[in-house]
N, C-alpha and C positions, 0 to 999 in steps of 0.2 A: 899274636901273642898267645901263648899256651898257657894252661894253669893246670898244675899238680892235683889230679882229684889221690888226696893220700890216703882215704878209707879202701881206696881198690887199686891204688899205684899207676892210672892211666890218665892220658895226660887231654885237657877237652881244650876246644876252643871257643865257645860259648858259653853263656852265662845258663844258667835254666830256664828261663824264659823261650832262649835261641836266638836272644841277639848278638851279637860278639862285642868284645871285652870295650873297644872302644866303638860303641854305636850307642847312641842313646835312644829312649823310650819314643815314641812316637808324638807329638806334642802341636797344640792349634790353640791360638790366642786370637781374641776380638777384645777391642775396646769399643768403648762409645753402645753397649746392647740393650742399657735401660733408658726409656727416653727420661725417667720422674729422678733419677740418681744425677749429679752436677756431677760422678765420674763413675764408669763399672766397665767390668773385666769376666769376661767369660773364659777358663782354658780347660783345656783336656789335657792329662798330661798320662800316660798309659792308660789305665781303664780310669784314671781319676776324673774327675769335673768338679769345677768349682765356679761358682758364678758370685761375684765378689760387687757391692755398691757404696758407691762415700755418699754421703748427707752432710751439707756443713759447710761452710763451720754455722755455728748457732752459737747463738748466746747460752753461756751454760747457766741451768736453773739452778745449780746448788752454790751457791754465791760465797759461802766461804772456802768454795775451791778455785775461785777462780783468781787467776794471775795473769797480767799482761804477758808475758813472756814465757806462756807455758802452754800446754792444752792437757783437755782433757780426752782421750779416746773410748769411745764407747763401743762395746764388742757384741753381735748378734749372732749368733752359732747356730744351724739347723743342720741334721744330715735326713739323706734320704730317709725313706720309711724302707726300703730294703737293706740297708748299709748297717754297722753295730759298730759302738763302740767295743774296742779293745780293753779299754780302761776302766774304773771307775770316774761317772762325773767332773766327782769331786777332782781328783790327781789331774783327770785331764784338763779341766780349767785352769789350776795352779802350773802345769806345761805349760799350755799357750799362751798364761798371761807373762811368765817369764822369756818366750820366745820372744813375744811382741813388744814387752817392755826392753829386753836387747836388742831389738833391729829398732823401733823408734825412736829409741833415745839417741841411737847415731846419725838421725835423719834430724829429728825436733827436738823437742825440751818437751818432757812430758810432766803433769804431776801426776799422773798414774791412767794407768788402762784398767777399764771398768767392763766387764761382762751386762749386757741387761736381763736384771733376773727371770730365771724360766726359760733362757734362750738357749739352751741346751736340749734341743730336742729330738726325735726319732721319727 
């Protein structure tokens, strides 16, 4: 598959990276990598890593949130100490909490996703 590069009129096969159009990024998944986590996930996905752990369920401490038929998810966020946000904080926690309140509500019944504060880190 070819793509119209239109600022110079010639025609590439490759994306800029240099993978072609339908190749995807290079990608490696482990589960099971924390022994103290009851579930975690390690992947690389291009130059990405992410090392991901569940805790839980627990009884939650704020008791007027709590519902039999709901949960609560609690969100811990660190990046590397060479990595940067793109964003402000602030915007970027209100992203991710609407990414993750869209993908969990279609898995579970949530009453909301909660960041724990100061876990926005560098």
């Amino acid at each position: 598959m070819a793509d119209s590069n239109l600022s110079t009129g010639t025609e590439t096969s490759a994306r800029a990276d240099g993978r072609a159009f339908d190749e995807l990024r290079p990608f490696k998944i482990e589960a099971g990598v924390l022994e103290r986590a009851d579930g975690s996930a390690y992947l690389e996905i291009g130059g990405n890593k992410v090392l991901v752990a569940v805790y839980g369920p627990r009884e939650l401490h704020i008791r007027r949130l709590m519902q039999p038929n709901k949960a609560v998810l609690r969100c811990k966020y660190n990046m590397a100490p060479f990595s940067s946000l793109q964003y402000d904080v602030t915007n970027f926690i209100i992203t991710v909490t609407h990414i993750l309140t869209n993908q969990f509500d279609n898995i579970i019944s949530t009453v909301g996703i909660y960041f724990v504060p100061g876990s926005f880190s560098t």
